[in-house]
N, C-alpha and C positions, 0 to 999 in steps of 0.2 A: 109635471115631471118630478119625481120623486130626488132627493137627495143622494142618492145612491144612482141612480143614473146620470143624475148631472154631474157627479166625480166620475164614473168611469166614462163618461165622454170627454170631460175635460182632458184624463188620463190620452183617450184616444186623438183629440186633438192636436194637443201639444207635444204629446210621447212622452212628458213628465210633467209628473205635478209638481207644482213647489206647497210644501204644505208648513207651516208658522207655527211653532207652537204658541198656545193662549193658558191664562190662568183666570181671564176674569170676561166681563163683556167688554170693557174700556180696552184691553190689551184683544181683544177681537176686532174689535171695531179700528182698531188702528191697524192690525196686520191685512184686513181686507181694504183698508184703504191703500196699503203701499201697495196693494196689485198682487197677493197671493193667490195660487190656486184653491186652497184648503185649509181649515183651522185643527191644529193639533192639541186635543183635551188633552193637555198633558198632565199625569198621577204627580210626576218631581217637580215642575211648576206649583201646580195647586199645594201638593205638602208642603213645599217650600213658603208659597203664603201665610201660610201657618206658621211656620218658621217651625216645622215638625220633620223628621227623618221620612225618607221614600221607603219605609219598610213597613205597607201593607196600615197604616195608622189612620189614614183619611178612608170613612167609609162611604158604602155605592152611594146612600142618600145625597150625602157632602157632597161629592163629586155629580151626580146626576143633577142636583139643584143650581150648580155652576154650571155644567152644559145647557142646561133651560134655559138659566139667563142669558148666556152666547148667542143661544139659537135665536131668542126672542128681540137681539140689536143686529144682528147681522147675517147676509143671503148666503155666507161662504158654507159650502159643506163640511161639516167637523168629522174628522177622525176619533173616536174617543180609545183613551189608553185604559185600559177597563184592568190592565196588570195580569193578575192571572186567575181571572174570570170570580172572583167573591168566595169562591167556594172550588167544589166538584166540579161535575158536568150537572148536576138538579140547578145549581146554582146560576149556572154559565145561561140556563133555557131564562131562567128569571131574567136574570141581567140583560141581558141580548134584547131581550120582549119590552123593556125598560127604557136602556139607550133607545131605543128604535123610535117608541113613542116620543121622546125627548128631544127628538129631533136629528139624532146624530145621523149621517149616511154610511157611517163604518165603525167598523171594533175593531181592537188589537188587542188579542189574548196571546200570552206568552206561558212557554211551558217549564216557569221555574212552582217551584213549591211554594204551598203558603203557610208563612206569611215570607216575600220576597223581601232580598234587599237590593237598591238599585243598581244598576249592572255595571257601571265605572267607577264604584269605591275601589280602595285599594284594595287588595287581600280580603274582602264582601266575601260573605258564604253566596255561593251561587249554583244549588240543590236544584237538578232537573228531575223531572217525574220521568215516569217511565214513559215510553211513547207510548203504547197501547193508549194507557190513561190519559194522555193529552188528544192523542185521537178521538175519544171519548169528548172531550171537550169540544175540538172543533167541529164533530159530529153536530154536538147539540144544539153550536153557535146555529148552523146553517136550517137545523129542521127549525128552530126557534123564529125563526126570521119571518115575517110577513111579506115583508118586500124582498121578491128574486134578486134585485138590485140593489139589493142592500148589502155590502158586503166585508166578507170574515176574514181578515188577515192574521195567520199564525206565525207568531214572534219564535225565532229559533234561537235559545242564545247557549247552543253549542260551546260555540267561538270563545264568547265571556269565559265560558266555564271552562274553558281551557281542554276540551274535550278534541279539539282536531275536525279537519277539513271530512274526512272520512263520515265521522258519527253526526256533523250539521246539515250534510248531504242525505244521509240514510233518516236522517228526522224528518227534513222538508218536504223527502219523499212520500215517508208517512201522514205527512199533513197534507200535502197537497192529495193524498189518496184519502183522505178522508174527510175531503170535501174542501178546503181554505180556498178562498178566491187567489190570494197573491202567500207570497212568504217577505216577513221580516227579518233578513239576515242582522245580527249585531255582534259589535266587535269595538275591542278598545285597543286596540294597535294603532300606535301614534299614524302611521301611514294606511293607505289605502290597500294596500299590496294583501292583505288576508282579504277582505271583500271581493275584490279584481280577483281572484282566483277565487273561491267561491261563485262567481258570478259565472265567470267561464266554463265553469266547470259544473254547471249548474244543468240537468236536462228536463226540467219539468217543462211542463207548458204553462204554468200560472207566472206571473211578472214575479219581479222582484224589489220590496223595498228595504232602504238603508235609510239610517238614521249618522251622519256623518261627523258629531257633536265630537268625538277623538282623534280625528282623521281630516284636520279642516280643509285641507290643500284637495280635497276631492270635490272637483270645481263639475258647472252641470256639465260643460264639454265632455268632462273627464269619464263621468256616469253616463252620457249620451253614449260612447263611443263604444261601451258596451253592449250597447244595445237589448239587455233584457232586464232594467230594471226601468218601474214605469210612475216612481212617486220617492222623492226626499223627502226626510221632513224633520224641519231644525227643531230639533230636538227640547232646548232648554235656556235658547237664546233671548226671550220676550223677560225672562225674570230675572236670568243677568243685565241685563241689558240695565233693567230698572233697577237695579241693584249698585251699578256702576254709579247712575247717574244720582242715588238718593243720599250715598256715602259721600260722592266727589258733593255736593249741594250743602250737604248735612255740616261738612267739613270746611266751608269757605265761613258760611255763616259764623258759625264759630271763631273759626280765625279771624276774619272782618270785624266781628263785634255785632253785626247787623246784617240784613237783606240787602242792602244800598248797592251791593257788587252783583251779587247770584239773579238778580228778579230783572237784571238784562240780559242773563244767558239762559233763561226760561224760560218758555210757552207763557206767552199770557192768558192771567185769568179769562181774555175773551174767548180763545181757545179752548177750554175748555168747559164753558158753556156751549161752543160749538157741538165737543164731543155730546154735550148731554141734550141737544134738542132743545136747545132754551126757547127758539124762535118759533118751537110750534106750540110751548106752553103761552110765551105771550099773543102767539094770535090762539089758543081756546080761551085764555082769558078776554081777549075783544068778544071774540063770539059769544061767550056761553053764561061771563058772567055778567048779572044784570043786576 
């Protein structure tokens, strides 16, 4: 069963996916152990490892060599944030043929210009292309594909761009008429209430996914009761998250003088030799060496 089928069964199963963003295989391996549906190759994670800005600065290689790694510690199917496809549409056939091999079971191409800047900075320039020409892209996504089931999610960020309920509508439509499996609506409205209409007001047949990272009170009940959106997916929480706990760690030690405090509020080292398969490097060393 291909990767791309066993997301949209999942999808069909549960009626949402929960999908985790990742930056690395260690922060994959750990969102498929708390029970996610899906890994999110997310571009602001990964840039942010870098400790470099989300505007288009990490390239396809960079990012495809980190999906590899993910793919290669963990079964969950990845979503990759591919931003807004490397290039054109010549480019999008590249990239698409790339991810696919790499393991991913889906892409999310968004139809800002390149080079992008992430879509919840404040006052961010946030330049949409023309629809035709993002049509054009998700055209290419889809003839690109090898696998039918592999699937092309087109990122609409209207909403961001402060464009209105109207022109996010007349986009989606164009995308979903030019082939996308699902639409990513996005939005930085502290509350839910632009999404929730958007969603409502929504008549395609392809699902719908949010990214809920501005709008946290948008609980799964809350997106259930909707009923036509068919995958969340936390956005940029795995590199906060790390980020919370290296500053609050970073800052005891300090103030302590020493580790004597922080290394009982820690994962022990044996923990993460668990992460790293230690127990099957010592049983190939019983086996193999002589």
């Amino acid at each position: 069963m291909s990767k791309g089928t066993r997301l949209r069964d999942r999808m069909t199963e549960t009626g949402l996916a929960h999908v985790m963003a990742a930056h690395s295989p260690l922060s994959a391996r750990l969102a498929e152990e708390a029970g996610f549906d899906g890994l999110w190759a997310s571009g602001f994670e990964f840039s942010a490892l870098h400790a470099l800005a989300d505007v288009s600065l990490i390239s396809m290689t960079q990012h495809l060599d980190m999906l590899r790694a993910m793919a290669d510690r963990v079964e969950l199917p990845i979503v990759a944030d591919i931003d807004t496809g490397f290039g054109n549409a010549v480019n999008v056939v590249h990239a698409v043929r790339q991810y696919e091999r790499a393991g991913a079971a889906a892409v999310v191409i968004e139809d800002k210009s390149f080079p992008k800047v992430t879509s919840l900075l404040a006052g961010g320039r946030q330049d949409l292309l023309r629809i035709e020409e993002f049509q054009g892209k998700v055209a290419a996504a889809c003839a690109s594909r090898r696998d039918p089931e592999f699937i092309v999610i087109a990122r609409c960020e209207a909403l961001i761009a402060g464009l209105g309920q109207d022109e996010a509508l007349r986009r989606a439509a164009a995308y979903e008429e030019a082939g996308a499996d699902m639409i990513l609506i996005h939005s930085k409205e502290k509350t839910p209430d632009e999404v929730e209409s958007f969603v409502r007001a929504w008549k395609g047949k392809v699902p719908v996914v949010i990214v809920p990272t501005a709008y946290p009170e948008m609980t799964a009940e809350r997106i259930r009761a909707l009923g036509k959106i068919r995958m969340v997916i936390y956005g940029n929480h795995a590199i906060r998250a790390a980020v919370t706990a290296m500053q609050a760690t970073f800052a005891a030690i300090l103030k302590d003088g020493g580790i004597h405090n922080v290394h009982k509020q820690i994962v022990p080292v044996e923990e993460i030799f668990r992460l790293q398969d230690m127990d099957r490097v010592k049983e190939a060393e019983k086996r193999f060496l002589r």
